[in-house]
C-alpha positions in Angstrom: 125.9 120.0 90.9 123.1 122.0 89.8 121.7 124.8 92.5 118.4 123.0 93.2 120.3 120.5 94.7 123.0 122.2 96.4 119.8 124.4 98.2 118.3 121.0 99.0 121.6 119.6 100.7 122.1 123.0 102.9 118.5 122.7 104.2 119.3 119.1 105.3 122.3 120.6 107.0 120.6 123.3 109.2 117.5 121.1 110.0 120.2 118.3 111.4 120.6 120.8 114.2 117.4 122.3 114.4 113.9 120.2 113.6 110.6 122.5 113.9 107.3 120.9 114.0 103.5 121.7 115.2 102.9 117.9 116.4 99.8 116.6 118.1 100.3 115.9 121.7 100.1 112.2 122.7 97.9 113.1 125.8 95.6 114.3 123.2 96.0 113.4 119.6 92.7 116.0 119.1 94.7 119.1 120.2 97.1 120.3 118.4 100.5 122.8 120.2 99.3 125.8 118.8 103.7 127.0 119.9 106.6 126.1 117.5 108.4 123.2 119.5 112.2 123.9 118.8 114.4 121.2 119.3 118.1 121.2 118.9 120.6 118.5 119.2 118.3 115.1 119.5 120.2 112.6 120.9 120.1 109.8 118.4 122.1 110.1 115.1 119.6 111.8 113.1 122.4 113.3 111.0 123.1 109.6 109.6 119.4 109.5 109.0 119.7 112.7 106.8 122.6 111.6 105.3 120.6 108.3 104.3 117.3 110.6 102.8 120.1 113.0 100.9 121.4 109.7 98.8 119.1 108.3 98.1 116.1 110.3 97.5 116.6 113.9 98.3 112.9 114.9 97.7 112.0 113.6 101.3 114.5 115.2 103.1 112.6 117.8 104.2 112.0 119.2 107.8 108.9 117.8 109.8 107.1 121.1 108.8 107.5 124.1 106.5 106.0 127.4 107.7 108.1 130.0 105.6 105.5 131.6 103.0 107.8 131.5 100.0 105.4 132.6 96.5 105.4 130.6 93.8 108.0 130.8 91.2 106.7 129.2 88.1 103.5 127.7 87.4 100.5 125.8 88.3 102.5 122.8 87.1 106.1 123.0 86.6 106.5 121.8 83.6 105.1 122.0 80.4 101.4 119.8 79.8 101.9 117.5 77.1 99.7 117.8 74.5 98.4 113.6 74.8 96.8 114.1 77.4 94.6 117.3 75.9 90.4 116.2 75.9 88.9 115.9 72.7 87.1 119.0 71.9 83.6 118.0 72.5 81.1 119.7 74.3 81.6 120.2 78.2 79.5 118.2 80.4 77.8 120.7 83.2 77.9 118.9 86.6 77.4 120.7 90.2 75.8 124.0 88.0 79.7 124.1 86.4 81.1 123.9 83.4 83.4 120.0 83.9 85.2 118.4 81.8 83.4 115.6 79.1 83.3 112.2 80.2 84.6 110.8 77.2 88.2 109.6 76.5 91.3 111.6 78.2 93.0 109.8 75.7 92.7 109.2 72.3 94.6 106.3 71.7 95.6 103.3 73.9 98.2 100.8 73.6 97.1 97.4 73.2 99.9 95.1 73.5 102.3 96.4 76.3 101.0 95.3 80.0 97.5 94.9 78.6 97.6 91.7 77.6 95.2 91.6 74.7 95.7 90.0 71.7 93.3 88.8 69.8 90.0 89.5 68.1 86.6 90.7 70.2 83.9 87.8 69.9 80.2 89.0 70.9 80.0 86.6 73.7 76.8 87.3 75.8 79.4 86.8 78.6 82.0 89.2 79.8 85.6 88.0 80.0 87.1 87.9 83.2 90.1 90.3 82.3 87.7 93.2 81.7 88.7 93.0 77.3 86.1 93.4 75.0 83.3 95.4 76.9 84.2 97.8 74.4 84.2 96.7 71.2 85.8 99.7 69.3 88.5 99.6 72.2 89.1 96.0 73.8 91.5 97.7 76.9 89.2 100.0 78.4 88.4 99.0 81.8 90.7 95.9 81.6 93.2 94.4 84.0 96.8 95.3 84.1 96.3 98.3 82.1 96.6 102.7 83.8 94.4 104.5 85.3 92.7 107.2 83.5 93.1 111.1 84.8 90.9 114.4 84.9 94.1 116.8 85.2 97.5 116.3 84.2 100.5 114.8 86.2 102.2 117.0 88.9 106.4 115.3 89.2 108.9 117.3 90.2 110.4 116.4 87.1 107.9 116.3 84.9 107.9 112.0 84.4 107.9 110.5 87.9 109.4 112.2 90.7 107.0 113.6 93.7 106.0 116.8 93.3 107.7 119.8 95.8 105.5 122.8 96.9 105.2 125.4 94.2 108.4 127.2 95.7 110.6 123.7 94.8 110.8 123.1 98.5 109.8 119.6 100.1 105.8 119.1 100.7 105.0 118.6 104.5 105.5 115.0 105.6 102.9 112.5 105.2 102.8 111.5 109.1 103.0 115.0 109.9 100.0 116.0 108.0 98.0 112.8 109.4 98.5 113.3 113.3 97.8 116.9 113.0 95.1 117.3 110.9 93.4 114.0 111.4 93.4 112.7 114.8 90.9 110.2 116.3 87.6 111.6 117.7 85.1 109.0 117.6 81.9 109.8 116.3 79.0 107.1 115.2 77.0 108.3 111.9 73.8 108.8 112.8 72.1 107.2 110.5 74.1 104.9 108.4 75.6 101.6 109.8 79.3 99.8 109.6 77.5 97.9 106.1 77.7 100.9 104.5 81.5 101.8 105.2 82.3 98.2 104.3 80.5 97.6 101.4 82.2 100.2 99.8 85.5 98.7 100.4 83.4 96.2 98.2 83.1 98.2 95.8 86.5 99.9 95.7 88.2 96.4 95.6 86.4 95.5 92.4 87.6 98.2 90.6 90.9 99.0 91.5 93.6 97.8 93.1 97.7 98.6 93.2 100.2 97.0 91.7 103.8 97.3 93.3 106.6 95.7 92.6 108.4 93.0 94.7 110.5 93.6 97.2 114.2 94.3 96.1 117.4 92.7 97.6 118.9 89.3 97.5 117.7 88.8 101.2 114.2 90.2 100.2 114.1 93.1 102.7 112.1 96.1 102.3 112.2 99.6 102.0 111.5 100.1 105.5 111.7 97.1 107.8 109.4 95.8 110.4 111.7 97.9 113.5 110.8 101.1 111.3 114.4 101.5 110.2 115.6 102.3 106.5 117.3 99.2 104.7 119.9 100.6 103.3 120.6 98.3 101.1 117.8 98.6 99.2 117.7 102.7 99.0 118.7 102.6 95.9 115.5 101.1 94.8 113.3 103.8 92.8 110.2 102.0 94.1 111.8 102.9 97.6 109.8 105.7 99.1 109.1 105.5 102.5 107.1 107.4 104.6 109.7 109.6 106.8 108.6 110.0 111.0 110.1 112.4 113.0 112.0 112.2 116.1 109.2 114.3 118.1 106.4 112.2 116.3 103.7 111.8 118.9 103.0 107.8 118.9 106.4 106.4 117.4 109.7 106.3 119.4 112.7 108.7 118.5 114.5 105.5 117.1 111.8 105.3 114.2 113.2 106.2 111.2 110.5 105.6 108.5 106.9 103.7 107.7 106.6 101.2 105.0 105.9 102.3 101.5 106.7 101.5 97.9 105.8 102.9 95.2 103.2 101.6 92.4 104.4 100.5 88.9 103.9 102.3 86.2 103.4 102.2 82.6 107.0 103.3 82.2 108.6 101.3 84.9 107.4 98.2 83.1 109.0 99.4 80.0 106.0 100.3 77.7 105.9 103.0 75.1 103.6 105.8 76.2 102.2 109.1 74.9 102.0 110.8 77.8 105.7 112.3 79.1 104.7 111.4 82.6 104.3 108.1 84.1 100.9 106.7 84.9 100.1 103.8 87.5 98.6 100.3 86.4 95.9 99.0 87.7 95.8 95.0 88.9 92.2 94.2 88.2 89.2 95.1 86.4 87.8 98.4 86.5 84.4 97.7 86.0 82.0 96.2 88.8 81.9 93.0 87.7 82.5 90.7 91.0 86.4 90.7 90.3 87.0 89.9 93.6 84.9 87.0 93.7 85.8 85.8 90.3 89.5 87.5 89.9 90.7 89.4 86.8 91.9 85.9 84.9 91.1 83.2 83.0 93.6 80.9 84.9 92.7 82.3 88.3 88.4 82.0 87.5 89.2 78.6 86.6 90.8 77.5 89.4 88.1 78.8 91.8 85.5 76.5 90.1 84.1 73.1 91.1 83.7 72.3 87.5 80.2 70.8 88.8 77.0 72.3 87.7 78.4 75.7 88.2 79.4 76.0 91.5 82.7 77.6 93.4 85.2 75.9 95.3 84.0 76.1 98.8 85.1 74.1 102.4 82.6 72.6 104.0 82.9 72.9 108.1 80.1 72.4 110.2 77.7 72.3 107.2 78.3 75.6 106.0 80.5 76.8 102.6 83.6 78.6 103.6 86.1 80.1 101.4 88.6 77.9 100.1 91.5 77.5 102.2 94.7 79.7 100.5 97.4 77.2 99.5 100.5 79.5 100.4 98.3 80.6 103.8 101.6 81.0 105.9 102.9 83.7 103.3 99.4 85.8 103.2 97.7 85.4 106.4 99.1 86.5 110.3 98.9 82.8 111.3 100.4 80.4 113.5 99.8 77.4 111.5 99.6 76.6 107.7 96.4 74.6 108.5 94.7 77.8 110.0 92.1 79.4 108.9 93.3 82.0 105.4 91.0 82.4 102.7 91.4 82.1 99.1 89.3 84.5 96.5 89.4 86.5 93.3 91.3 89.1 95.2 94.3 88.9 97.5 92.9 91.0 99.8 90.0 88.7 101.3 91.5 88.2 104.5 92.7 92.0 105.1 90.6 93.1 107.7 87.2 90.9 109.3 84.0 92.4 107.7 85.3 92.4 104.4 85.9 88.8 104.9 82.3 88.5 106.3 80.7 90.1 102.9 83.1 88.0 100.5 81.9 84.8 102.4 78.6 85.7 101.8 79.3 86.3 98.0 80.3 82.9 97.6 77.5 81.3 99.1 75.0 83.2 97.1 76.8 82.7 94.1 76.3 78.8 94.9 72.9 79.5 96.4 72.0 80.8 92.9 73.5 77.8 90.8 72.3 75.3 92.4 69.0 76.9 91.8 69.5 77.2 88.2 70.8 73.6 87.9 67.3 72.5 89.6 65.2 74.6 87.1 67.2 73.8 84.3 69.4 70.1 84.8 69.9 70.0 81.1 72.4 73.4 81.4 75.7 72.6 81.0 78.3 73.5 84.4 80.1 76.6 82.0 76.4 77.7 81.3 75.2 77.6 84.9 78.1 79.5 86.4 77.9 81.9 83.2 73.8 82.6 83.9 74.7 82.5 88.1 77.8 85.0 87.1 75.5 87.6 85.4 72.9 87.3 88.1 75.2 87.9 91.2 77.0 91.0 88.8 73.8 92.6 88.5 72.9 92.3 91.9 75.8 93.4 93.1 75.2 96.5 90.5 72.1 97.0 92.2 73.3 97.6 95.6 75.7 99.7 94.4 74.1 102.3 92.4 70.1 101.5 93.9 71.1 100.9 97.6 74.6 102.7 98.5 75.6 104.9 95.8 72.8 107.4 96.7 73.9 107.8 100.8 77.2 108.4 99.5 76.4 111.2 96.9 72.9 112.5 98.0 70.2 110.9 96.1 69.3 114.1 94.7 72.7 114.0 92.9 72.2 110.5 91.8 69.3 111.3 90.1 70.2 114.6 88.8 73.8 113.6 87.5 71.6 110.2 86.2 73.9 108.1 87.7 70.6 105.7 89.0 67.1 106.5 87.2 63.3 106.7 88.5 62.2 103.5 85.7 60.9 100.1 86.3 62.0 100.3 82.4 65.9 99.4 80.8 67.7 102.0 81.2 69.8 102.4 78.0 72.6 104.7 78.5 75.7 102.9 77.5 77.6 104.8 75.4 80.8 103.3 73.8 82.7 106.6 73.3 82.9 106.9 77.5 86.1 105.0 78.9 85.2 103.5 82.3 88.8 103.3 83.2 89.1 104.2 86.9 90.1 107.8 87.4 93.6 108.1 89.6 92.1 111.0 91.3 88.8 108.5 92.5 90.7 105.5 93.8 93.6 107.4 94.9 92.0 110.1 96.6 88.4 110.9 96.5 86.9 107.4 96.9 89.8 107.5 100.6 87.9 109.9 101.8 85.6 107.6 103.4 88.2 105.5 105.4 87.0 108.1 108.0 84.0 105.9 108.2 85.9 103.1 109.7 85.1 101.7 113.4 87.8 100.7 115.2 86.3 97.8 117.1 83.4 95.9 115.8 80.1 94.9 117.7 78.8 91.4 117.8 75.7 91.8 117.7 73.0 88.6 119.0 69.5 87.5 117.0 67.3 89.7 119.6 70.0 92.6 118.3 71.6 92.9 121.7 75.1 93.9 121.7 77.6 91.2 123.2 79.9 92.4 126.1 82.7 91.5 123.7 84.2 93.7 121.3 86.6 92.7 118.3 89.7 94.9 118.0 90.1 95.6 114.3 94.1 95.6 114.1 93.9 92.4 116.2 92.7 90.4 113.3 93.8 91.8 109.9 94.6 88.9 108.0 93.8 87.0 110.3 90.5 85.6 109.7 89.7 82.7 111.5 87.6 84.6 114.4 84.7 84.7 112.0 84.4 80.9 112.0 84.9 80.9 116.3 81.5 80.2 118.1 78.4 81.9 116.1 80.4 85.1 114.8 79.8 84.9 111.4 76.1 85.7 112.2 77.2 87.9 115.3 79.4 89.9 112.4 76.8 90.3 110.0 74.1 91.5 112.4 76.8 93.9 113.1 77.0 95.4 110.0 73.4 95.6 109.7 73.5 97.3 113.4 76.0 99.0 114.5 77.1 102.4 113.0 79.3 103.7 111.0 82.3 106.3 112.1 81.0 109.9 110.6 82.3 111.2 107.8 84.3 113.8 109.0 88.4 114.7 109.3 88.7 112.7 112.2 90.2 108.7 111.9 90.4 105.9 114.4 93.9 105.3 116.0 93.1 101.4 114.8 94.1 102.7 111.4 96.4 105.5 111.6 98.5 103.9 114.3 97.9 100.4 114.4 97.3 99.7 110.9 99.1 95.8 110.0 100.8 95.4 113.6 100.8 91.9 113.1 100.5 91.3 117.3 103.0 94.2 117.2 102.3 97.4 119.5 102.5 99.6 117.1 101.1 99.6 113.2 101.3 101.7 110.1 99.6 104.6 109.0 96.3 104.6 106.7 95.8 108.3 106.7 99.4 109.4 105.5 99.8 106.4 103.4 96.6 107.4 101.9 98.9 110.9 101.5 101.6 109.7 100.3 100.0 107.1 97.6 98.7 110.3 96.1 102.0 111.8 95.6 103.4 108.7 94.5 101.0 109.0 91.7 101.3 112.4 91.4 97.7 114.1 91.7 97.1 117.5 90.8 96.5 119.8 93.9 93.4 120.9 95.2 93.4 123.6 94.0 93.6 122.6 91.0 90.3 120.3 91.6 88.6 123.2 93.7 88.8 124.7 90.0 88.7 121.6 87.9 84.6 121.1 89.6 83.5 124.8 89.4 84.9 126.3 93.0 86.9 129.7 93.3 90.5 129.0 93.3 91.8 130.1 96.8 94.1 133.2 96.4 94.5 133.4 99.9 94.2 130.9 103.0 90.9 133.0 103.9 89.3 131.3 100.2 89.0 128.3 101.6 86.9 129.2 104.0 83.7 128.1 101.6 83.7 124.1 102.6 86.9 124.0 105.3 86.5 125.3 109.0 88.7 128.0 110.0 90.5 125.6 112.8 91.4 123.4 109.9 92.9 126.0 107.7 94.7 127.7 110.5 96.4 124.4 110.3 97.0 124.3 106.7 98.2 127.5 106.6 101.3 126.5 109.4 102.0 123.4 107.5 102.0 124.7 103.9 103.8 127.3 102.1 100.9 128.5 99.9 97.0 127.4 99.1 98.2 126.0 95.8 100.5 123.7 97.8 97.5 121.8 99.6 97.2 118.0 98.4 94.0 117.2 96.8 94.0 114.4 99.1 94.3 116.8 102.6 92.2 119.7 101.2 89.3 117.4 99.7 89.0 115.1 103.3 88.6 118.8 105.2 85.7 120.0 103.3 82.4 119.7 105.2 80.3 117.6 103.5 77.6 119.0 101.2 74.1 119.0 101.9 72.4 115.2 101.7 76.0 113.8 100.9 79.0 112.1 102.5 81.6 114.0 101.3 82.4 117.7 100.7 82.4 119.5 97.2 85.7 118.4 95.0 85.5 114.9 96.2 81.4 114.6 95.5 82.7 116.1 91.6 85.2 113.5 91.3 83.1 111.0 92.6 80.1 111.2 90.3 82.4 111.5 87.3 84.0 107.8 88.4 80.2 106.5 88.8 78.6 108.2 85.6 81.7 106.5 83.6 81.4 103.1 85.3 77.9 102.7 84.4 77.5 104.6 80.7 80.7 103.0 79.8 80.0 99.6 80.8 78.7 97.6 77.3 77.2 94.5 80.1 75.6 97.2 82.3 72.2 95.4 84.0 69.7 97.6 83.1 70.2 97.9 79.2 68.4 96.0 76.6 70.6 94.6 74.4 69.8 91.4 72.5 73.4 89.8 73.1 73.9 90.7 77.0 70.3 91.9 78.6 68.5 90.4 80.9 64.7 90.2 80.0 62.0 92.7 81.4 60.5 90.2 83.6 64.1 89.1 85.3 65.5 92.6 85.1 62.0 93.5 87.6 63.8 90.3 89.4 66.8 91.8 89.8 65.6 95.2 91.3 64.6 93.3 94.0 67.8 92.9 95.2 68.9 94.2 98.9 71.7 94.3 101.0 69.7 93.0 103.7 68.2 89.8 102.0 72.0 89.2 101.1 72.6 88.7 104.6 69.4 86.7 105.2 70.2 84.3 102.2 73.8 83.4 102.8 74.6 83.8 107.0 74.9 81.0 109.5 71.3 81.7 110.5 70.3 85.0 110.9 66.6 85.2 110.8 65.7 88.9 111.0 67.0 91.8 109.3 65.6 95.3 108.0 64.8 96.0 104.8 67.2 98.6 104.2 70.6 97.4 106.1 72.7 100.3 105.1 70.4 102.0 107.3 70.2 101.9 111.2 66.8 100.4 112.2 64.3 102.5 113.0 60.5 102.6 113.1 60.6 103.6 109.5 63.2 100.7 109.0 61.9 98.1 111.4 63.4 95.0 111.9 61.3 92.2 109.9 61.3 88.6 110.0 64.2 87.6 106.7 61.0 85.9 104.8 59.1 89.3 104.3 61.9 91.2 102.8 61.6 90.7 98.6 63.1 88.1 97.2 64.6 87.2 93.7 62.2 84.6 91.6 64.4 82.5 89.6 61.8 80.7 88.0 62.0 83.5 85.4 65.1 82.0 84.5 63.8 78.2 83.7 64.6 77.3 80.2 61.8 75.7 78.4 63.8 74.5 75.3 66.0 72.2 75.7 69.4 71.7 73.9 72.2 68.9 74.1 74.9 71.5 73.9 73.6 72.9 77.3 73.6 76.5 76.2 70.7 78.8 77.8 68.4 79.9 75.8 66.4 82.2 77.8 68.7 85.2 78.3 70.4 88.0 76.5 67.0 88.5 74.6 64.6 91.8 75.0 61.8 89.4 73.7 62.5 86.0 74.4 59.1 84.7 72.1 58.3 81.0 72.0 61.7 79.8 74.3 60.5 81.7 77.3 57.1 81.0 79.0 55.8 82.6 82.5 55.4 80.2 84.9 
């Protein structure tokens, strides 16, 4: 037995008999017991719990809290960087007034047949495939479905491959749990400006570019890591997805008898087997990585088809009460909290749909305006085949979707100075023709995993429905009361109550603070208590091993913190006071801790580091995206006159277009309504023309002729 380990198993043996944790109180969750609770002797058998952590992952036996101030003793990283994952030396690109890293390929070459699917030979469809191959040309995977995430900074593993990482001293990080309750507890304070639309929409967003994949659950009786009573199965310890998030018998919301909160860990490159550059392991990804509408149209061939009507290029929608609904989800008892299989469980391009209500809201309303759109094109054009309507009603409802994005919500999120400045959106009524095949749009670990979690701090915990006149009703909807459980939006007139409530009510500010709804509640399932967003959110990071921030303060142009006192720049002093009793050094601070503490900068949403991760994620999605909206290109643009179209997209006519029967709405419905965004009459806020996409020559094979041209000449005429 080497000596790391034999140091590991005595510190599990002194901290059976004496735990020492700074814990939130439960009277207040704000306040934090600024004295060292010292508890000896619990009275469960948290020795046999110990025991259970030693086996079978010794990493996690740690005690709830580390406060001795051991240094360092090797280096930033532990273990030697491999070479693959070194930039190619091109010129740095300056963002934030620093030098940064260049957008362009972390690496140089990328496997093509192992978990990516791809096969076969790139055709220059005007379309994009639904798996996300072939946007590049020069390299088919970039961006496509089943296939890693990209990375700014190397790995951190304990071991250099897959373990997660221990503070620089080779001692156990600070639990996950620990770190949530006591330096993000629930205050509840409303945005003042921004409403609930703009917290969900970018789940949206997030949800069409990324999402886990983690492997099934082990066993022959299929029990978890962690089961439902918050005990460790045993049996399945032995597991190396198993890596639960440990609770402590003084934790302030869970009783003593809870040993652990569900996690697993996300499958990698190398846990599926496939040959890899890179020594360390990297995640895979499930869907597409651009924002192409993955969730409405999924991330396959098999899985688009079957969401079609196969009729003049419509989805699959139920009809209740004369409005389109989601299709009901054929294994509904398995995915949805219901009582019944014939209850109310949506199926969609994503498994997600039915996670948590507004989401469900804005996916409904996808649907219907991507059938909104194609019956409008099969009007205009009845000689279009069904594969070329819903092709033509596909690129539409991308682009507007783009549009939002980068036009409407990306700019509240980064400062719209930034946008501009770091040209993630432009000042043209022009194309915009930035796309740049050297850039890989793959989704950056450190964005999905850490930055781009930052804003689950925006969350409400209960949700407004809001009436026509835009009166609040005396009723509120507990969020954990319905995840996956979707059928309140169809009860009485919520649907339009919940979309006036996105439109209306405010967003949770951005700040360290997180509603109890999701850090204690989280997937109860009509149990009292839930999981844990915020140390999940923690713990996912490890999992996936994310350099520190520290590393990132430096990586995006900050002074690296020497001392606690450094981070004093973006992080209040109450916060790092915090930090300082929970971590052993400043270089042992999580990038996703440290970068949800900053103070947000000036304009933006978010603090410093995360704002620098952030805009590299969005500069890449859109300059590395071949079927971007804006460009010109012969085989995939849009023309001039339906690009204008386009632009005058809005979240707010989104809602008008495709609710029940909301009526009035303002313009910008990111934004709380105010004198200088009154509340307008849904016929006065812009509106798409279609007409400009009415083919005027006719062909029996039913293919459009009108788009993917810059000049369209004697096939297109203004009507």
């Amino acid at each position: 037995m080497d000596l790391k380990k034999l140091y590991i198993i005595g510190l599990i043996l002194i901290f059976q008999l004496v735990d020492v944790s700074i814990a939130a109180t439960p009277e207040n969750s704000a306040s934090v017991r600024k004295s060292r609770a010292l508890r000896v002797g619990d009275s469960w058998s948290y020795s046999s719990f110990y025991q259970t952590l030693r086996n079978y992952f010794g990493y996690e036996a740690e005690p709830e809290n580390q406060f001795s101030k051991i240094a360092p003793t090797h280096g930033s990283y532990g273990f030697p960087v491999p070479n693959s994952i070194h930039l190619n030396p091109v010129p740095p690109v300056h963002v934030m007034g620093t030098s940064h890293w260049t957008r362009r390929n972390a690496y140089p070459k990328v496997n093509q047949t192992c978990g990516k699917i791809f096969l076969g030979q790139c055709q220059r469809s005007p379309y994009r495939s639904y798996d996300g191959s072939c946007n590049n040309l020069v390299n088919p995977t970039w961006g496509m479905a089943q296939t890693p995430y990209s990375r700014l900074l190397p790995a951190i593993y304990s071991d250099g491959i897959w373990q997660p990482a221990l503070s620089r001293s080779g001692r156990p990080l600070p639990r996950s749990r620990v770190l949530s309750y006591t330096l993000f507890p629930e205050v509840r304070i409303k945005d003042p400006r921004w409403t609930l639309a703009t917290m969900q929409y970018g789940q949206i967003i997030t949800h069409d570019m990324a999402e886990l994949i983690t492997p099934p659950m082990t066993g022959s009786r299929n029990v978890p890591c962690c089961t439902n009573n918050g005990q460790l199965a045993v049996q399945n310890l032995n597991d190396p997805s198993c890596f639960p998030i440990v609770v402590g018998p003084n934790d302030p919301v869970y009783p003593m008898t809870t040993q652990c909160l569900a996690f697993r860990r996300t499958v990698t490159d190398q846990s599926l087997g496939c040959p890899s550059e890179n020594r360390f392991a990297e995640q895979m990804t499930r869907v597409t990585q651009f924002l192409d509408l993955s969730l409405v149209y999924g991330s396959a061939e098999t899985m688009a088809l079957g969401l079609r009507t196969g009729i003049k290029g419509k989805m699959l929608a139920d009809i209740r009460n004369g409005k389109e609904w989601l299709p009901h989800h054929p294994n509904a008892s398995t995915v949805c909290n219901i009582d019944s299989p014939n209850d109310v469980c949506y199926l969609a391009g994503d498994d997600r749909v039915n996670q948590n209500t507004q989401l469900t809201v804005i996916q409904i309303i996808l649907l219907r305006e991507h059938n909104r759109i194609a019956e409008r094109l099969s009007a205009l054009n009845p000689h279009w085949s069904d594969e070329t309507i819903f092709q033509e009603t596909r690129r539409i409802l991308i682009a507007i979707h783009q549009h939002i994005s980068y036009v409407e919500w990306l700019p509240i999120i980064t400062g719209p100075e930034n946008a501009l400045k770091y040209k993630l959106i432009y000042n043209t009524d022009d194309y915009v023709d930035d796309y740049d095949q050297n850039v890989n749009p793959t989704v950056l670990n450190e964005h999905s995993n850490a930055a781009n979690r930052v804003f689950h701090s925006l969350v409400a915990g209960y949700l407004k429905l809001v009436q026509e006149n835009r009166s609040p009703s005396q009723t509120l909807l507990r969020l954990s009361d319905w995840f996956q459980r979707p059928s309140v939006i169809e009860q009485a007139n919520n649907m339009d109550a919940l979309t006036r409530g996105l439109a209306d009510q405010p967003e949770q500010a951005r700040d360290p603070f997180y509603d109890h709804e999701i850090t204690v509640f989280l997937f109860r399932m009509r149990n009292r208590l839930g999981n844990d967003l915020r140390a999940t959110d923690i713990h996912r990071a490890r999992d996936h091993g994310l350099a520190s921030y520290n590393d990132f303060r430096e990586f995006c142009g900050l002074r690296r913190a020497r001392t606690w006192a450094d981070f004093s720049d973006f992080i209040s002093a109450k916060s790092i006071e915090k930090l300082s009793q929970l971590y052993e050094t400043p270089d042992d601070v999580d990038l996703a801790v440290g970068g949800s503490l900053e103070n947000n900068v000036d304009g933006a949403l978010t603090g410093p580091t995360f704002l620098c991760i952030l805009i590299e994620q969005f500069h890449r999605t859109r300059v590395g995206d071949r079927f971007w909206y804006e460009n010109s290109n012969p085989d995939t643009g849009f023309t001039r006159e339906q690009l204008r179209e386009i632009r005058k997209a809005s979240i707010g006519r989104l809602f008008c277009d495709n609710s029940d029967n909301v009526r009035n709405m303002q313009l910008r419905a990111f934004e709380i309504p105010s004198p200088s965004n009154p509340i307008m009459r849904c016929e006065e806020l812009p509106a798409i023309d279609l007409n400009h996409w009415k083919d005027f020559a006719p062909d029996v094979t039913g293919h459009a002729h009108i788009n993917h041209a810059q000049n369209i000449g004697i096939f297109y005429k203004k009507k």
